[in-house]
N, C-alpha and C positions, 0 to 999 in steps of 0.2 A: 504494500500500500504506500510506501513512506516513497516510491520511485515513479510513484504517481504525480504528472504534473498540476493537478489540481490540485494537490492536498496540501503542497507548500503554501498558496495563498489563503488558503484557508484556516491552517494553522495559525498564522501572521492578524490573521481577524483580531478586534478589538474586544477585550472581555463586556459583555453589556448581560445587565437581570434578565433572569428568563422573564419578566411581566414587559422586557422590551418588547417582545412578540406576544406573547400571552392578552389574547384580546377580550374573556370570555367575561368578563366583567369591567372592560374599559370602558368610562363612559369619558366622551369629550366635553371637558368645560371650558375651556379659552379658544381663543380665536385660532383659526388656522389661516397662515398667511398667506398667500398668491405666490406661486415662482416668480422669482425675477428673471429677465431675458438670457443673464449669464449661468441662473441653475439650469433652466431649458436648456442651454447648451452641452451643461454636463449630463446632463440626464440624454440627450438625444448621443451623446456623445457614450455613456453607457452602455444605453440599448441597441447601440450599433458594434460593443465589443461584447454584448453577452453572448457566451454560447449556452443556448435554447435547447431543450428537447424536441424533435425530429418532430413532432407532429405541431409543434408553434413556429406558423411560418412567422418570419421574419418582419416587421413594419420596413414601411419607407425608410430611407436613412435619413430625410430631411423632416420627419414627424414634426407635425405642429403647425406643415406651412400649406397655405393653399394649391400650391403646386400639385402634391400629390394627389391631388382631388378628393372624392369621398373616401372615409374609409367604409367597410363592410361591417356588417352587423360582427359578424366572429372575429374578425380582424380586434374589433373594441373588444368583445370576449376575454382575448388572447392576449390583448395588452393589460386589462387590469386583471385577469388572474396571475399573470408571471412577469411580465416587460417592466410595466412601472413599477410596482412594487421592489423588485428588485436594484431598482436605480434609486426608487427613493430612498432603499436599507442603503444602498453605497453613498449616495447624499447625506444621510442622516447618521452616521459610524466613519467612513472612510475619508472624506473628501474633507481634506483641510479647509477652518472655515471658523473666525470667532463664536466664540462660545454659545453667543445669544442666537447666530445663527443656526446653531447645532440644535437648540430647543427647537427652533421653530419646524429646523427640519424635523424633528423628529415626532412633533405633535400632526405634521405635513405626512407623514408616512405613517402614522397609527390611524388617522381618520380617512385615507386612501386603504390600507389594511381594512377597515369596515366595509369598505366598498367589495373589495376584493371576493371578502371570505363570502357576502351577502351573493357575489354573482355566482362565487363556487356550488356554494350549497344549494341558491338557487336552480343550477343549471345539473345539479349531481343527479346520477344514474338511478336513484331510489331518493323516496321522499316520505318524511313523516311527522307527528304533530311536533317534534322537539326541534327536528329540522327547521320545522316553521316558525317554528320561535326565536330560532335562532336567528332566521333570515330578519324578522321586523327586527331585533333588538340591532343588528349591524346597521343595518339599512338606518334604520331611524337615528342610529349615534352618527353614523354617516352625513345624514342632511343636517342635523344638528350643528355639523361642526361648519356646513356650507354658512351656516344661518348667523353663529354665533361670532358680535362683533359685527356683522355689515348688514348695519340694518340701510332699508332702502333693497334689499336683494329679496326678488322673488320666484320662488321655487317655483318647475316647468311645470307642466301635464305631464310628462313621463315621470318625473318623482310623484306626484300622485298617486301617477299608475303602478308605481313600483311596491307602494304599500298595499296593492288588492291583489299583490302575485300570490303570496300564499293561499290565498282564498281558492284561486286556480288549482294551485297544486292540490289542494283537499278536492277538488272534485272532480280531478282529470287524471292523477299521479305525476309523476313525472316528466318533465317539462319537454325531454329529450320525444316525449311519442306525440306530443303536439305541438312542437315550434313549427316554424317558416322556412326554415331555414329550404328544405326541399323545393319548396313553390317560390321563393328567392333566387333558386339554382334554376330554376325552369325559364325564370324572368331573364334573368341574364342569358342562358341562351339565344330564347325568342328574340330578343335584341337586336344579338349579331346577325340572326339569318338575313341573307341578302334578297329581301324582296321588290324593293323598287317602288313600294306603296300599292305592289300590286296584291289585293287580298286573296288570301283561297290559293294561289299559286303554288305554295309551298306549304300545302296543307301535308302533304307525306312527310315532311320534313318535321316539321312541329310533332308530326302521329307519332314518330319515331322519336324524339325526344320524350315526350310522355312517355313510350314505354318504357326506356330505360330510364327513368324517373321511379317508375312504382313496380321495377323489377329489382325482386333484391338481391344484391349482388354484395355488401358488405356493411358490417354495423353502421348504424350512424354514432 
């Protein structure tokens, strides 16, 4: 193990309380601050040297700018279950930086962590009433911490909607057998085929997309 090139930098980590991660009772009371232009960069600067697990594709390398265009539903997924989170521990531990910025980072990474754990559990393969509990309690310290401190700031319709997910989850199970994501996948096809605005033409073409749509061929 010791000849492994990962374990060097990991040993070299900074000692920090296991309650640094330990969320299951964190509740957020002070403000969480806004990145500055130069964290964005470390962070973007991060997330373009982490190495990921094979099934997290990779973000833009220019994250954050218009350029890249939209991102995709899973793409967000993917960055707050492992992308950010990960840059904001290196932001909030690693990244030389005075002190008061070190709080900030680091109350900046525990109220993104709420976010995090809320999508994981959210989006996990089995779901149940503690699950669900779990989900409002992140979620909600989550907006919380959007809230507290800027007043004048008003929460979306998707944070709304985010607090009636478990209600879903109790009467549908888990999330994985009724997202979008599939009919998302069909969209984007339809998109690129080359019709010309002519309709019906390429009705074989679409037929055969549906099928291998709702032919199963591998987990979702």
């Amino acid at each position: 193990v010791s000849n492994d090139p990962l374990v060097g930098p990991l040993l070299e980590l900074p000692q920090v309380g296991p309650d640094f991660f330990d969320l299951s009772d964190h509740e957020v009371e002070q403000k969480v601050e806004p990145l500055t232009s130069s964290q964005v960069k470390v962070l973007r600067d991060r997330i373009n040297l982490t190495q990921r697990p094979r099934w997290h594709a990779k973000p833009p390398h220019n994250l954050g700018e218009a350029s890249h265009g939209k991102l995709k539903a899973d793409q967000w997924r993917s960055l707050i279950e492992f992308d950010i989170p990960v840059a904001l521990a290196y932001l909030a531990v690693l990244h030389p930086q005075p002190l008061h910025d070190r709080k900030r980072a680091e109350k900046r990474f525990h109220n993104t962590m709420h976010l995090a754990l809320a999508v994981g559990i959210g989006t996990s393969r089995s779901t149940c009433k503690a699950f669900q509990e779990r989900y409002v309690f992140h979620m909600q310290q989550y907006l919380k911490g959007l809230m507290i401190g800027n007043k004048g700031r008003k929460l979306k319709p998707n944070h709304h909607a985010a607090l009636h997910f478990p209600s879903f989850l109790y009467l549908f199970g888990p999330v994985r057998g009724w997202w979008t994501f599939p009919f998302e996948r069909v969209v984007g096809w339809l998109q690129n085929v080359p019709s010309n605005h002519k309709v019906g033409k390429y009705l074989s073409v679409s037929a055969s997309i549906l099928d291998s749509l709702f032919t199963p061929s591998r987990p979702v």
